[in-house]
N, C-alpha and C positions, 0 to 999 in steps of 0.2 A: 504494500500500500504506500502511495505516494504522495509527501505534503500537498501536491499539486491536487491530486483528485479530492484529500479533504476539502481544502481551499475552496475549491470549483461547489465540493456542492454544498459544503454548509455557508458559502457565502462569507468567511471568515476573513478580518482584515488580519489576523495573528495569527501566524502558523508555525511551530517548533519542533522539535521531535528529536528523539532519541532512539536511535538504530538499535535493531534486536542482536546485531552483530555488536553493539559496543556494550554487552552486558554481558557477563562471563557467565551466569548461573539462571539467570530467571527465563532468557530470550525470549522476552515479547518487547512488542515496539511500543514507544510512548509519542501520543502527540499533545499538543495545547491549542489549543483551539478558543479563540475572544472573536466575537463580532457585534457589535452594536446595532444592525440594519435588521428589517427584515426583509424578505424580496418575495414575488408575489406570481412568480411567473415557475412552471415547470422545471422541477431539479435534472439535472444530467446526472443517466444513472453511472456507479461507481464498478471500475472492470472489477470481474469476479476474482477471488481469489479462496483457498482453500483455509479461512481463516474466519475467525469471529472477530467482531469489534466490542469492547465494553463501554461505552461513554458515560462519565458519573458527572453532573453539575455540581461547580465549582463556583457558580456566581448565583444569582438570584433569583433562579427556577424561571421558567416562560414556558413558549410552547411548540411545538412542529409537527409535520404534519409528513405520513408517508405515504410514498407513492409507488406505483408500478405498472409498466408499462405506459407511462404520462399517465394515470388514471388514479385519482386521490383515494386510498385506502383506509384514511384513519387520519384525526384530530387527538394531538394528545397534547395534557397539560403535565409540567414536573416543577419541582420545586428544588429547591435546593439540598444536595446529598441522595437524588435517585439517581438509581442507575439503571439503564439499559443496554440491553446483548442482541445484534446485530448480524445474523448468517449474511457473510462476504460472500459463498455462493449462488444467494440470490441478487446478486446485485442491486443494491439498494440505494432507493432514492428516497433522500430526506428534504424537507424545505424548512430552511428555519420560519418561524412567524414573529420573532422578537429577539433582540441581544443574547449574545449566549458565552459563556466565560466553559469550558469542559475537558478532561484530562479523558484522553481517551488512550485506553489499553490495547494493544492490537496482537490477539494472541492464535498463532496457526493451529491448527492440529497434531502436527508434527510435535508442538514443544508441549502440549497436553497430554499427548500420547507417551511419549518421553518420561514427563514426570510421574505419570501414573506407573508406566514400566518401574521406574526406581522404585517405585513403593510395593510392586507387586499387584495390584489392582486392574480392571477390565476400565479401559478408557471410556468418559462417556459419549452417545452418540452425540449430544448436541448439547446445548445451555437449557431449561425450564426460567424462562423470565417472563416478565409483563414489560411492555413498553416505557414502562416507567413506574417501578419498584423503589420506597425508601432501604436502603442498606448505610448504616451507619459505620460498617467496618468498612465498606470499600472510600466512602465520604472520607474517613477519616485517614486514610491513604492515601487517597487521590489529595487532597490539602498538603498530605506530608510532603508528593511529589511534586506540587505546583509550584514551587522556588524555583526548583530544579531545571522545571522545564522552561521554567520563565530566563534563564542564564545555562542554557544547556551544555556552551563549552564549557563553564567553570561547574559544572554541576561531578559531588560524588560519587563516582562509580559502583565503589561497594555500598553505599548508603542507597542507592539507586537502585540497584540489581536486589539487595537484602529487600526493602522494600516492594518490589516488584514479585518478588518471589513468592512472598507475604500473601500478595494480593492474587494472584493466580491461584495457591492453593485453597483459599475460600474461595474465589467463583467455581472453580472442580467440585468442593464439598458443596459449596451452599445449592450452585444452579444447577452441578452435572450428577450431583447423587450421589458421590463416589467419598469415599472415608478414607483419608492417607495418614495410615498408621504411621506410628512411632517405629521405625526398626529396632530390636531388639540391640543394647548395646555389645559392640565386637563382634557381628555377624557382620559376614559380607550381603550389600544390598541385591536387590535383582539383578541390576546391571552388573556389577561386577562377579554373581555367579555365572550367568552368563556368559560372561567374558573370560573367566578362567576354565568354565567346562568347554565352550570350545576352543578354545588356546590346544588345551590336555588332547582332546581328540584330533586335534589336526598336529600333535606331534608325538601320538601315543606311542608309535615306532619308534621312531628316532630319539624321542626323551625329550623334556624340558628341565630346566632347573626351578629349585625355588627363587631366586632372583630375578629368573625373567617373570613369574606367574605374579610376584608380589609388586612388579615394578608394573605390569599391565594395571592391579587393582588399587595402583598409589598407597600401598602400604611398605613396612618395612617386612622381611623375614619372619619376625616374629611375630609382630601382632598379622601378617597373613596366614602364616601355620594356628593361631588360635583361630583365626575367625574360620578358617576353612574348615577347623573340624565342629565349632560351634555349628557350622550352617548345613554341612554335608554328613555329619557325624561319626567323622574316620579324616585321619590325617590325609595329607595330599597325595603321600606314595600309596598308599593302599588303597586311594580313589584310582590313582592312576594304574596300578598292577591288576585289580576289578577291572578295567576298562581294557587292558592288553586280554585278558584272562577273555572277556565278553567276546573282544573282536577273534579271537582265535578259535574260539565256538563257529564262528560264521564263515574262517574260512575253513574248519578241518569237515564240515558238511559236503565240502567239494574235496576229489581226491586227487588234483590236479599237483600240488603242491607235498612232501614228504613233512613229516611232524619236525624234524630240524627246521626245513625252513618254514614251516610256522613259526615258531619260536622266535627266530629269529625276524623274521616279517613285523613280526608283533613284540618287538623291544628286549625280549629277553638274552641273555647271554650266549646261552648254550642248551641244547636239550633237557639236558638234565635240571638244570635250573626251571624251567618250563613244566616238564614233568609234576618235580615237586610243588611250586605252585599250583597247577591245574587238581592235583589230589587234592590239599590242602583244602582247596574250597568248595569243589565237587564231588571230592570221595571218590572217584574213577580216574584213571589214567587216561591221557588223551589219546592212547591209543584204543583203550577198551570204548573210549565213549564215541569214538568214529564209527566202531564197527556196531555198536547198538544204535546211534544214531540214524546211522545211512542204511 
């Protein structure tokens, strides 16, 4: 979304904004938006994009009015600290009726989906708003943000992102329905299970170290060896010998291959070493378990 297309259709002499790229954590985009006029003639609708807008008033509440396809769909009045949620996919045309002071949040899918991933949660399909909703926590954010936006090159980054982040995860619980729990402290989050179960499988052969697995989840050695077995409930070797042991099942079902180079296909030393593990945890020898297998 671009200053330009706010501009054009809320009729705004004041346009600001802060890039979803210049926030390290929250990524949604911020604008500010003041106009004093109103204007009376058909809004230009705004290009689609795969995003929600949130606009919370900031000034002295007034009124606009929506439309679509040039065809007036609705008169609506707000007052100051409602917010409304805005599907970017239908491209939307707003007409202001009156001066309008508004910090608008412009957040994709992508970073909704994102966040809810981190938490472990089913992302929601859409917002549940009314066109104009009192919310006192997002009020009370959008004020904290409107310095900010008002002087956006000198504005805090992390005071801006912290904030911002704030605000995103109350429109997910309040509008999208979804509860983002507290993760458990020393567990590794979604994303970074994630990130380390496939790391593991894409080098179950060949081996990885704990080094690499800790530096992919930004932790040190140690606190990633605690959290791996807090989350997975077994240390990272014996997730990872589980997971040679698994894939060797899949290839001794084909006879194309002799149990050595299993073994070795699937990261183990030596046969023998192989051997022993595969008893170990299935009570059969890889050889006994081919022939009752196949």
């Amino acid at each position: 979304m671009t200053v330009r297309a706010f501009r054009s259709q809320h009729r705004s002499e004041l346009v600001t904004q802060i890039a979803p790229q210049q926030l390290t954590r929250a990524q949604l985009g911020l604008i500010y938006l003041v106009g004093s006029a109103a204007f009376h003639d058909p809004p230009p609708p705004m290009p689609p994009e795969d995003a929600f807008y949130v606009g919370v008033d900031v000034g002295v509440g007034g009124a606009y009015e929506e439309w679509r396809g040039g065809r007036r769909q609705r008169h609506v009045q707000y007052a100051r600290g409602d917010a409304r949620i805005v599907d970017m996919s239908d491209r939307p045309e707003v007409r202001a009726l009156s001066s309008h002071e508004s910090v608008i949040m412009m957040i994709s899918r992508a970073a909704s989906t994102a966040l809810c991933e981190e938490h472990g949660v089913i992302p929601p399909g859409g917002f549940a708003c009314g066109p104009s909703e009192p919310d006192p926590v997002l009020a009370a954010l959008s004020l904290a943000l409107k310095p900010s936006l008002q002087m956006p090159d000198s504005a805090n980054r992390l005071f801006v992102d912290q904030v911002t982040l704030a605000a995103h995860v109350h429109i997910l619980e309040r509008y999208g329905g979804v509860r983002l729990t507290r993760l458990s402290r020393g567990s590794l989050s979604p994303i970074q299970r994630r990130t380390v179960l496939d790391l593991i499988d894409a080098h179950v052969a060949g081996g990885i170290s704990l080094d690499q697995m800790a530096a992919e989840c930004g932790l040190s050695r140690t606190q990633f060896v605690a959290a791996f077995a807090r989350s997975m409930g077994m240390s990272p070797h014996r997730w990872i010998v589980a997971r040679r042991l698994e894939r060797s099942r899949e290839m001794l079902r084909s006879n194309e291959l002799s149990i050595a180079q299993v073994a070795l296909a699937c990261g183990f030393g030596d046969q023998s070493h192989f051997t022993r593990a595969f008893r170990q945890r299935y009570g059969i020898t890889p050889a006994n378990w081919r022939r009752t297998s196949g």
